[in-house]
Structures are given as C-alpha cells and as structure tokens.
C-alpha positions in Angstrom: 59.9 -109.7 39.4 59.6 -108.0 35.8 62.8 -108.5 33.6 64.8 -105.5 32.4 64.2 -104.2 29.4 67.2 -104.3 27.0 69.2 -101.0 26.8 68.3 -100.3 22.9 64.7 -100.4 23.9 65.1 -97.8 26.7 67.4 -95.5 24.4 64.6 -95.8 21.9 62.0 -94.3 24.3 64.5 -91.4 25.3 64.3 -90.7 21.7 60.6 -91.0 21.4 60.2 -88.3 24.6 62.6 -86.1 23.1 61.1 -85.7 19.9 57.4 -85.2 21.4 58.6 -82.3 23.8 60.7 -80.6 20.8 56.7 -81.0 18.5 55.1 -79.9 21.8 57.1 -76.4 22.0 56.5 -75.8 18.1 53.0 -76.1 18.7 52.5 -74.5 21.6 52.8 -70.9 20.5 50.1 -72.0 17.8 48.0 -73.3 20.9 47.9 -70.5 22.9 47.3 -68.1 20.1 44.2 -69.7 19.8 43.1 -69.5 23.3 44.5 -65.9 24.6 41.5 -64.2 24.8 41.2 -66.0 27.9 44.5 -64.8 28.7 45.0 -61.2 27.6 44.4 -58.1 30.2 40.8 -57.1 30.7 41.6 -53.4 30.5 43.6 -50.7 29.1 45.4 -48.2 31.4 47.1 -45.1 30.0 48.7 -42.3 31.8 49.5 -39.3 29.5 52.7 -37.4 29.6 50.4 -34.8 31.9 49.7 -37.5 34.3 46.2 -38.0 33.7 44.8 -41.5 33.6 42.1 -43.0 31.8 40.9 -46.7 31.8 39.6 -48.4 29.6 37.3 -51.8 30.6 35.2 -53.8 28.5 32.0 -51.2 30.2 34.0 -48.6 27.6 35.6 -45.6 29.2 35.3 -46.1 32.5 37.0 -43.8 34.7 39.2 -40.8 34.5 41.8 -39.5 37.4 44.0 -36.3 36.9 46.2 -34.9 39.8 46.1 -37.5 42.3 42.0 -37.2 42.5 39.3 -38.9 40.3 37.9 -36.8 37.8 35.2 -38.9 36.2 33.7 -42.3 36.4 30.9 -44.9 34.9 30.8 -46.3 31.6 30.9 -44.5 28.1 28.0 -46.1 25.8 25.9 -45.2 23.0 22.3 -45.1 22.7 18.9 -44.3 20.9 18.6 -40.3 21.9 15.3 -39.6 19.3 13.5 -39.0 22.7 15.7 -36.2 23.9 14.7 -34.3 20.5 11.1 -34.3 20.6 10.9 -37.7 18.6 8.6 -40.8 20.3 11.0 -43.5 21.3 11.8 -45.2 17.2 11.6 -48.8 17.2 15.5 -48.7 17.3 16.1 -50.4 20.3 19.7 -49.6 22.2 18.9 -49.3 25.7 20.5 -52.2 27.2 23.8 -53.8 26.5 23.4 -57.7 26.4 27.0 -58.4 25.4 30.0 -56.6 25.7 33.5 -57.7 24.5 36.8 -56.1 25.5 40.1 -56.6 22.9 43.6 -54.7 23.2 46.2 -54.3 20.6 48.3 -52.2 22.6 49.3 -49.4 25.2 47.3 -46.7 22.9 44.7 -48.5 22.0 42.2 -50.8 22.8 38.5 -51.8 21.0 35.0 -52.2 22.9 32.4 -53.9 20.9 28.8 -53.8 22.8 25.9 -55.5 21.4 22.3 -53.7 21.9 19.2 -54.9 20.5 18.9 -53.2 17.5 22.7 -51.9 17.2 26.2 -53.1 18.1 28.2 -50.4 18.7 32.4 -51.3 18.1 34.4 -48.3 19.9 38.0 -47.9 19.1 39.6 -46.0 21.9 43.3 -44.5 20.8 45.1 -41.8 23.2 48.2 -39.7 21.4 49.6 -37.4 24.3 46.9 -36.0 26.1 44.0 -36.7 24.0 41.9 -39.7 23.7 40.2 -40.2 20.2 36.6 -42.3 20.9 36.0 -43.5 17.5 32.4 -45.4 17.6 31.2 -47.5 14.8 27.6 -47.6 15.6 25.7 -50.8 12.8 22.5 -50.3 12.6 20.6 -53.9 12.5 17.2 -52.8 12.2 15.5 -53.8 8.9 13.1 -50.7 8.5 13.8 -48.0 10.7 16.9 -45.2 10.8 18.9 -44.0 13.8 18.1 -40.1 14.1 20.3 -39.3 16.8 22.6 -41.0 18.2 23.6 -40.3 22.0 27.2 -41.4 23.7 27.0 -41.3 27.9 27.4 -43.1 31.0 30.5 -41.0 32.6 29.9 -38.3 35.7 32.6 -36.1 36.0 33.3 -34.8 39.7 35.2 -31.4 40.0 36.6 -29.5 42.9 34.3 -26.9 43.1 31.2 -26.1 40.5 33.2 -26.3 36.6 33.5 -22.9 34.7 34.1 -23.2 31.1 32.5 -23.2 27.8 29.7 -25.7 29.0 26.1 -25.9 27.2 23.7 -26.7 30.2 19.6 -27.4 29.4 17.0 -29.4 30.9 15.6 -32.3 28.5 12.3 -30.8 28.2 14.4 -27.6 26.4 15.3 -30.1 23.9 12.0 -32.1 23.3 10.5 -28.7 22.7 12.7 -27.5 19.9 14.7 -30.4 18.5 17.8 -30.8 17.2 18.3 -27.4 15.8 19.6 -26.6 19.2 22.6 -28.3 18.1 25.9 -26.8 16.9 25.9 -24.9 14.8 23.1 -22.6 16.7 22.4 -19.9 19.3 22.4 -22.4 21.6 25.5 -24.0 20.4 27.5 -21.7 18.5 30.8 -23.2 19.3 30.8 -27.0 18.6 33.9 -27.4 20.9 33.3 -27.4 24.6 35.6 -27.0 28.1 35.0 -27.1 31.9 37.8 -26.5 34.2 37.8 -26.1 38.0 41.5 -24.4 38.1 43.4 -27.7 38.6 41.6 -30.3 36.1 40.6 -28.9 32.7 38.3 -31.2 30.3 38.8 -30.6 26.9 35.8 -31.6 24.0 35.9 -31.9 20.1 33.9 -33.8 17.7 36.5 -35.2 15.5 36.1 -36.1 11.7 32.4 -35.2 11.4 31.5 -32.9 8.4 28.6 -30.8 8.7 26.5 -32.3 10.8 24.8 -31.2 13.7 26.6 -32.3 17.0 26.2 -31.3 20.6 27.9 -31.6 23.9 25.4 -31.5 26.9 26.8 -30.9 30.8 24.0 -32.1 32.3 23.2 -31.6 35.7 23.2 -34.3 38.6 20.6 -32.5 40.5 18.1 -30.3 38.6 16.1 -28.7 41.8 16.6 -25.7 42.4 19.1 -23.4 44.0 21.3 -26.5 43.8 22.1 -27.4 40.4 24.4 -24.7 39.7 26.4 -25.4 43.3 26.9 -28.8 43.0 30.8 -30.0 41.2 29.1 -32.6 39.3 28.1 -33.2 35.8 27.1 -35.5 33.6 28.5 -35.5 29.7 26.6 -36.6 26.8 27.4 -36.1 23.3 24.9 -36.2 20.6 25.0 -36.2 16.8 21.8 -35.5 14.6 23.3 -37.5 11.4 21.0 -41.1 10.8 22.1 -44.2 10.7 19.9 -46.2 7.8 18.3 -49.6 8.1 20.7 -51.6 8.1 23.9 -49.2 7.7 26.7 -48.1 9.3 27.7 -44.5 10.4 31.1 -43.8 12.6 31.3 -40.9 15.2 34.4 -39.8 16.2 34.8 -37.0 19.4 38.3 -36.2 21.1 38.8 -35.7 24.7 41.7 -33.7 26.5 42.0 -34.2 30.3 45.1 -31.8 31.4 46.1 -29.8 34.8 46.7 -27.2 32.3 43.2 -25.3 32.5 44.1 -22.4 29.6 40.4 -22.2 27.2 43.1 -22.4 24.5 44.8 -25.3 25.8 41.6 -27.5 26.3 40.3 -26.1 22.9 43.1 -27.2 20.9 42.0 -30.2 19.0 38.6 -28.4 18.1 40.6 -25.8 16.4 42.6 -28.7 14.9 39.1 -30.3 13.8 37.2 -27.0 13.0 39.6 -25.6 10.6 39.8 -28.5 8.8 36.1 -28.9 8.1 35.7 -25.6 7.7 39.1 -23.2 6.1 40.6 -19.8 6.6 38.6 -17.0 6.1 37.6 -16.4 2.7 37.2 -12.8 2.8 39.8 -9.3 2.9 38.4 -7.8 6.2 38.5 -3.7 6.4 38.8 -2.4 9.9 37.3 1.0 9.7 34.6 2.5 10.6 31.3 2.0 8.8 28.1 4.3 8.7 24.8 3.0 9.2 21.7 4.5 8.2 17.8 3.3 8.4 15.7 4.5 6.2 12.1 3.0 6.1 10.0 3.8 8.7 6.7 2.3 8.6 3.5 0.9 7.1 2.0 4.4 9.0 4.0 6.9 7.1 2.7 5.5 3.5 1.0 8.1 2.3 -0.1 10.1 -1.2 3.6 12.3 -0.7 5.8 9.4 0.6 4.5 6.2 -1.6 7.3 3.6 0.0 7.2 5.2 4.0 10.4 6.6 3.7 12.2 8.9 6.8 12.1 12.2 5.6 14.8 14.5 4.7 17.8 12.6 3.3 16.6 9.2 4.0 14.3 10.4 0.7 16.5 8.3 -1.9 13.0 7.5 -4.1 13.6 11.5 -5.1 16.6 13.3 -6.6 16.4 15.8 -3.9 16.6 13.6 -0.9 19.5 11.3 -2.8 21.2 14.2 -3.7 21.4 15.3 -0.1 22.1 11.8 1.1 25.5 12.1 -0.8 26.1 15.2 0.5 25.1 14.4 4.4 27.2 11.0 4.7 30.2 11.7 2.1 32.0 14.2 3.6 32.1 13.1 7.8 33.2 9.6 6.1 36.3 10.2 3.8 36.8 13.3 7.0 36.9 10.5 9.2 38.7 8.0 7.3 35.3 5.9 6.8 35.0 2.9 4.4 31.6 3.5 3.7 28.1 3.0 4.8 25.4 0.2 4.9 21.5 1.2 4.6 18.6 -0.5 6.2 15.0 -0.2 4.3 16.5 0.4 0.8 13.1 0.0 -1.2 10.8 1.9 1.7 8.0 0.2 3.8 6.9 -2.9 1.7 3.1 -2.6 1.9 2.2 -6.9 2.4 5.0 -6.8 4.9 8.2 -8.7 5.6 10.1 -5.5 7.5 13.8 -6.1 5.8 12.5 -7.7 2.7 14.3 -11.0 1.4 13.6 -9.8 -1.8 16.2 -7.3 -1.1 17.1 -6.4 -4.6 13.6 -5.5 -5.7 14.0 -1.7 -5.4 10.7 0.6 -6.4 11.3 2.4 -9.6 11.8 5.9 -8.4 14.7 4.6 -6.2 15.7 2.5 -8.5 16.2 5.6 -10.9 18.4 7.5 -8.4 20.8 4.3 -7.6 23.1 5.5 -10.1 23.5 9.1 -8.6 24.2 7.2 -5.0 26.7 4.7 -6.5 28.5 7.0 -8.4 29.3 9.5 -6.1 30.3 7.2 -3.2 32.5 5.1 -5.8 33.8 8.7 -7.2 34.9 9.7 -3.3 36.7 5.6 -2.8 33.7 4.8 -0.3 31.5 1.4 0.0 27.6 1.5 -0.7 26.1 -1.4 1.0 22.7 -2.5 1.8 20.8 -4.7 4.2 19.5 -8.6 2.7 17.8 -11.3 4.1 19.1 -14.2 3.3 18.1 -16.9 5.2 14.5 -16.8 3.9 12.1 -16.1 0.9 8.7 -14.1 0.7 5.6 -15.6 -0.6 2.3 -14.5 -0.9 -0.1 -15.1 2.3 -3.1 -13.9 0.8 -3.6 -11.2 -1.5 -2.3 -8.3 1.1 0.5 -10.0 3.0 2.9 -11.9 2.4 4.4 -14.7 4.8 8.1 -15.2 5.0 9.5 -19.0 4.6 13.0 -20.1 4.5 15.2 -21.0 2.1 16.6 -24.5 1.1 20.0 -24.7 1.3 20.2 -28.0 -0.4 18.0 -26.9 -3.0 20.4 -25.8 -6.0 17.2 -24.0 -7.1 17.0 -21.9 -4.3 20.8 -21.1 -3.8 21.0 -19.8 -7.8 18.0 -17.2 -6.6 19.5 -15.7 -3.6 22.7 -15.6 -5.5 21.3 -13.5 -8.0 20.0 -10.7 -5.8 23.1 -10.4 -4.6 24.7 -10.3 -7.8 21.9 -7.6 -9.4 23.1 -5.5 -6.1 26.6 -5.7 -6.6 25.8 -4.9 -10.8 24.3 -1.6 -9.3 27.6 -0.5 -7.1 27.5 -2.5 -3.3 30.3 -4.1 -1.9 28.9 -4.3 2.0 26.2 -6.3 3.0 24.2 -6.3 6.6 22.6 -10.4 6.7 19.6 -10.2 8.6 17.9 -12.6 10.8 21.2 -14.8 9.5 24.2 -16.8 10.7 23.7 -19.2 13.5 22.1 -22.4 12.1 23.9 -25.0 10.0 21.7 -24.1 7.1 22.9 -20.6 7.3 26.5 -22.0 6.8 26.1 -24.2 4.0 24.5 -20.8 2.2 27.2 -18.2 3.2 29.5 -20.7 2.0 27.4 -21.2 -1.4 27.9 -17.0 -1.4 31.1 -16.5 -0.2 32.0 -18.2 -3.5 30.0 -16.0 -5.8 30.6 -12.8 -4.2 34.2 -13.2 -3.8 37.0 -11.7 -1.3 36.4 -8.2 -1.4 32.5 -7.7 -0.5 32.0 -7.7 3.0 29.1 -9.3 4.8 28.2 -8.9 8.5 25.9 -11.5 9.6 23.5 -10.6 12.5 23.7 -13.5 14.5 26.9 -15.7 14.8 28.2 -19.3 15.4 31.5 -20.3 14.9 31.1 -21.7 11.4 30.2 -19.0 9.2 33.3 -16.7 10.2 35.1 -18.3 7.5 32.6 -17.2 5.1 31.5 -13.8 6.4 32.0 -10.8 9.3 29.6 -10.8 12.2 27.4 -8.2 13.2 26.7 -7.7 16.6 25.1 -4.6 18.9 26.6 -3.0 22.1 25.6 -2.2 25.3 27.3 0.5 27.6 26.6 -0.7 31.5 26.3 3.2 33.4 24.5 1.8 36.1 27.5 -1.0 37.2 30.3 -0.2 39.3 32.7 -0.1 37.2 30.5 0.8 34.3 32.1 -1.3 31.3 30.8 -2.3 27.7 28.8 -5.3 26.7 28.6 -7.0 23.5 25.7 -8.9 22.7 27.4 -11.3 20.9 30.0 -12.1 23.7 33.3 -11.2 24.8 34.4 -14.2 25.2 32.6 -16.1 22.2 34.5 -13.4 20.0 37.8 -14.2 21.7 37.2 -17.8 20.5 35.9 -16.8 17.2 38.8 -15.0 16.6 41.3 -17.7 18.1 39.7 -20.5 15.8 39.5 -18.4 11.8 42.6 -15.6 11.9 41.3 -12.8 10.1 37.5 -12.8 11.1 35.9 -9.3 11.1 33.5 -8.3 13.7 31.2 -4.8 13.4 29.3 -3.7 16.9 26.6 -0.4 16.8 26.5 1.2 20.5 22.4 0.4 20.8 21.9 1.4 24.4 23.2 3.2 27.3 22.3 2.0 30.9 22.4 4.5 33.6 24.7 7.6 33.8 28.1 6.2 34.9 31.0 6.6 32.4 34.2 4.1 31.4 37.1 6.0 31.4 37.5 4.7 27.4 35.0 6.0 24.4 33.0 3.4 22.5 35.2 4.0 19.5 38.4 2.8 21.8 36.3 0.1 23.0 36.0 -1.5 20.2 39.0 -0.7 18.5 41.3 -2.0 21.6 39.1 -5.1 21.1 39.6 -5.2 17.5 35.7 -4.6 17.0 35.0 -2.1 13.9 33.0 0.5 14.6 29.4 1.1 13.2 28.1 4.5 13.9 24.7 5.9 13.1 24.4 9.2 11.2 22.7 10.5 13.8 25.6 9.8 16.3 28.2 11.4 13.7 29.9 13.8 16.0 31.4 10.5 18.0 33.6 10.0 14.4 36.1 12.5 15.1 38.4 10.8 17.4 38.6 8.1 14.8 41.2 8.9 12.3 43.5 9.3 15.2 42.1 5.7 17.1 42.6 4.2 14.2 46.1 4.8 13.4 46.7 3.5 16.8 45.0 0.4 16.2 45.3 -0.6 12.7 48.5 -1.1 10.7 46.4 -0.3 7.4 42.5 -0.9 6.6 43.0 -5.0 7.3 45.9 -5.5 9.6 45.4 -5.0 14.1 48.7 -4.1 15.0 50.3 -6.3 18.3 48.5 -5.8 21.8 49.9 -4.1 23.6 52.0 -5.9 26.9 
C-alpha cells in the first residue's frame, strides 16, 4: 500500500491542471485557425431575394434551381477555346483540371481556384440580389505561347419547354470557318447581352467590366440532328472572350448572370445596360426626326460615255452640269421644306468611278465639273434651312489592283495614320456644306466602333450619320440605317424591318436618344396594313427616308409628324 501524498503536494497539482487548461483555451483558437480548412463548408449556397438558388462547390458553379425546379447543372470552368475559332489546338494546355480548391469568406461569396496544365484559373463568385458576378482570373503559365480565346462552360441549363429570348445559336464548324469576328460586336452578335426565358424562369447574361473586346455568348445545342435541335428545352452556355492572355500573364474576365421568375427582356437585360453604358456613353449626337430624301445618282460603268463622262442618271441626277444641278435644287427643294423635310442624302456623288469600288471610299474625291457646281447645290439647300448629305465609305480604303481597277481594303482603326485620313474626307465634305452622312458597308464590327467613335469626335453633335448595318455599340456614336419590307402576301400583311423590330427595341432601351432611318425597298404581294409606311415608322419612332421618285407618299407627313414628334428631336409619350 502506497502512502498518501501530503496535501500541499496535491494542491500543487490542482494548480498545475488549472493553469494548463486556462494556456490550452488561449491557444486553441490559434490551433484551429490553422487547421480549418479541414473544417470549413465545402460549398456555398445562396438563395436570392427572388428565390433562385445557386450553389457553389469546389467544381465552380454547379447547379442552379429557380421556382421549385432545377434550372441548370454541371460545373462552370474555363478552357483553351482557339479551336472553336478556326485556330489548331495552341500549346496552351487547359483541358483537364488536376486540382481544384474550394475557399468561402462568406454568404455572398466564395473563391474556386482550379489548376490546369498550362493555366490556373482562381474564380471569385459574389451574388448581390439576383445577380451573380463570375469574376475569373485566368494566369497564364506557359513560357512562349498566348491564350487567344478563352472559353467558360460546363453548365446545361434545362427549361420547361424550348427557351425564347435573345439567344445566339451556331454549330462549331460556323465558327471555325470565320473566326472570332462572329463575336460581339457583329451581325452575328450585335447585342453583347444575351436572355432566354421559358415564361416562368428567365436567364439573364452580361459580360461585366470588359472594355472593347470581343465577347460572345453561345446557347449551344444538346442535340444538333435535325428536326430536333430546336424542340428540345436544353442548352448548353459558353461564354467566350477573344482578348489573349500573354506568356506568362494574367487577364481577368468578369460576366454577370441573372436567374429570376421575372421573364421581362428588360428585366433579364438589366445589368448589360448597367455594363454597356458604362463602356460605351450616351449618345453623342442631336438626332432630327424628320423625314429625309434620298436620291441615287450614278448608274453604271455602261452609261460612261463621250456625253455623260462620270455615268450619271440623266435629268436632274446631272449635278457634273449647271443645268442638271440647277434642276436638282429645283426638283427636291420645294416637296422638302412643303413637307417639312430636313433634307436629303445622295448616293454616287462623283458618278460611276471607272477602276471600280461602286460607293467609293474615297468619297470626297468629287470630278471637277461636279466639283464646280457644289457651291450652287450647297447654297441653295443651306439658303431654304435644308441638310445636303452624301454617301461615304468608311470602313475601308481603295488601292490600286492593277492599272484599271482598283481593289478595296479596310481600314486600320488602330492606325492613327489611317484614322487622320478618313477624318479628313469627312472634314473636306463638311468644308463644302454636308451635315448628313449615309456609312456604307459600316457599323457592325468592333473595328467599325472604335472608328465612329474616332469620328463622332471630329464631326461633332449636329452632323448626322446613318450607318448601314448596326450592332449595339455604335448607336452612341451614330444613327442606323436600315431598309423596309412591306409583307402583302401575309395574313395580316404587316411591315418588316431588316434590321429588327425587336433589336431596335433594345437598341433604343440600352443609348436614349438613338436615331434610326428605314427606306420602304420592297413590297410583297398585294395585301394592304391598315397604316401607311410613313405611320409605320413614325408610331415606331423610325424616320422616314423616301425616294424622290416615291415623293407623292410625303404629303401626309407634315401632319404625321406633328402627331409624333414634339419638335425635330423629341417622340412625344406612346400612346396607352
């Protein structure tokens, strides 16, 4: 039997213990600071004030449920997309994810970091309401070789019944073929933001924070045969952007995506209004509402002859004589200040160019006899308040083929070189009296943009340009021109404009104050709308052009107008 140890030496021990547990629970906070990685949650789930819920796993985005039903599901990832463009597979290599990490900081956001072989890709996912901002840092490790185009994917979104929306849909091979020009801004993409909507879930997509670069957003169907693609309520998203990541750099891209039961376009599209008028601004021009003549006066390489030296129309079309400008004053001044016209725009000022071209770039280049009677045309239309304008070509730049043609090449947008050229025509035309300008063959590409806004800046406010072909971007900088269609074989028959009802709507939504001009081109069977052209587009708050030949159809103007218009720049309220 052991003795009993004296009470002082048990006290002691008591003392010992408590002192250990009290350093125990002041180091224990520093302990499992150091180990909680093992301890925090794996995932991030976030339900937005409209009930939608998104979760977020160390796979990235990984599934989406709106309404009591899922809406989407996979794993959002980036990865070497040179191949969709036409490219050969670069030496980039980002196919496979060998390592993925998973980190939140709290119940907005959370950070993915997935390591590829040639690229580690560190997404920062933070929602605000209803939108979820997808920030993805995408490092670049390779020593040599750039990232072209970087794609984002991995998510199938599943809808009640086939989407309707604002959806860009194309096969890869469309792509491969003609690169990543297809991508916003273009006729392909002319709106960079992007919807899809079933009536109960609506999808909302923005790129976010991006500049001018070229970005896309691509519903790509599950099933590509055949009489099924269209039917099926399955899609896949990807989202590319065309802006390299150097050899060992760093680029971020940013997108925002909206998930809501509310399925309003304007609703869905809210944060790419939010995004696009801060890269791009208000409109930069005074917009005039009424009508415009248009006249075309070249009319071939045929009609070149001894009598007409520049294959000139005949009869007032004739500006390279006194007689024939004479009587162009006196045929188009009187219908437009009758009409309450702003003026007119001419096609084929300097004739039939003999090496070529059609609507010359080198716009401004006028032949010496018309050059000679430009004064008698500008004076008279500025002495009666009207607009002289003429058709350009600004996009591109004529050189010489061989020693009879020429071949047409396009400008250089980043080329300062270039830009002080083109903005020198304009400038000699506006020296000789023109304050309207038709762009041809101009206004959809992101080169086109970065020009019009080099313009915009020397022409100033109050000359007007109409662009043929549109994209969202350059209605900051100039009107659009577009050509109508009137349906007299459909039942209703109804008017179409080539440029798109609906694309104007947005157009209009995203830069207040955006002017677009339609021409009736065509008429389609014998049916009639129960509203005139002129109404059409006025009750759409499209200006008018009207051909000289088609005069008689400017009558009912004055009085259209006045219903319409508040004064030359202002649409009064719709109507209820």
């Amino acid at each position: 039997m052991r003795p009993m140890k004296p009470a002082h030496t048990i006290l002691w021990r008591l003392a010992a213990l408590a002192v250990s547990a009290a350093l125990w629970r002041i180091a224990a906070p520093a302990v499992a600071e150091n180990l909680p990685a093992a301890r925090m949650p794996d995932k991030l789930l976030y339900r937005s004030p409209a009930e939608a819920e998104f979760l977020i796993t160390a796979d990235g985005l990984s599934s989406i449920a709106c309404g009591g039903r899922s809406v989407a599901h996979g794993s959002w990832s980036a990865f070497n997309a040179e191949s969709w463009f036409g490219h050969q597979p670069g030496p980039v290599k980002a196919d496979k994810i060998l390592a993925r990490h998973f980190e939140k900081f709290d119940d907005h956001h959370a950070r993915v970091v997935h390591t590829q072989a040639d690229i580690i890709c560190t997404t920062d996912y933070t929602f605000d309401g209803e939108d979820l901002t997808i920030a993805a840092r995408i490092d670049n490790r390779h020593p040599d070789a750039a990232l072209a185009v970087t794609g984002f994917g991995g998510l199938e979104f599943t809808f009640a019944r086939p989407p309707e929306g604002w959806m860009c849909e194309q096969h890869i091979t469309y792509f491969q073929a003609h690169g990543t020009g297809l991508c916003h801004p273009s006729d392909f993409s002319p709106i960079g933001g992007s919807y899809a909507q079933d009536g109960a879930v609506g999808v909302g997509l923005s790129p976010w924070r991006t500049g001018l670069a070229h970005t896309l957003f691509l519903w790509d169907y599950t099933d590509w045969n055949p009489g099924r693609r269209e039917k099926l309520p399955s899609r896949r998203l990807l989202y590319f952007v065309a802006d390299p990541v150097p050899a060992r750099g760093a680029q971020t891209f940013e997108l925002r995506l909206r998930v809501s039961p509310n399925v309003a376009w304007q609703h869905l599209l809210e944060p790419y209004r939010t995004h696009f008028q801060a890269t791009f601004g208000p409109v930069r021009y005074h917009a005039d509402h009424r009508w415009i003549a248009t006249d075309y006066l070249n009319h071939s390489q045929g009609a070149i002859n001894a009598q007409n030296p520049y294959g000139f129309h005949g009869g007032h079309r004739r500006i390279d004589t006194p007689q024939g400008a004479a009587l162009f004053c006196d045929t188009l001044i009187g219908p437009l200040r009758a009409n309450q016209g702003q003026g007119v725009i001419v096609w084929g000022q300097g004739g039939d160019d003999p090496r070529g071209g059609m609507y010359r770039p080198d716009f401004d280049v006028l032949p010496p006899e018309v050059e000679a009677q430009w004064p008698l045309l500008a004076g008279r239309f500025a002495a009666a308040g009207l607009k002289l304008g003429v058709c350009t070509r600004p996009h591109d730049m004529a050189v010489k083929l061989d020693w009879k043609q020429d071949q047409i090449i396009p400008i250089n947008p980043d080329d300062p070189a270039h830009c002080t050229m083109l903005g020198q025509r304009f400038a000699r035309m506006q020296q000789r009296g023109c304050t309207l300008f038709y762009l041809d063959s101009f206004g959809s590409s992101l080169a086109d943009v970065k020009l019009m806004r080099f313009l915009r800046e020397k022409l100033g406010p109050d000359t007007l340009t109409f662009c043929e072909h549109q994209c969202d971007a350059i209605f900051p900088f100039s009107g659009g021109y577009s050509e109508a269609t009137l349906e007299g074989a459909a039942n209703p028959p109804f008017y179409r404009l080539w440029s798109g009802r609906r694309q104007w709507e947005i157009y209009q939504w995203l830069t207040p104050g955006a002017q677009m001009t339609a021409r009736l081109y065509e008429t389609r069977g014998s049916g009639q709308p129960a509203e005139s052209a002129n109404h059409w587009c006025l009750s759409h708050q499209i200006t008018p052009m009207i051909p000289v030949n088609d005069f008689p159809r400017a009558a009912e103007l004055p009085a259209l107008q006045s219903q319409f218009l508040t004064n030359a720049s202002t649409w009064k309220p719709a109507g209820p």
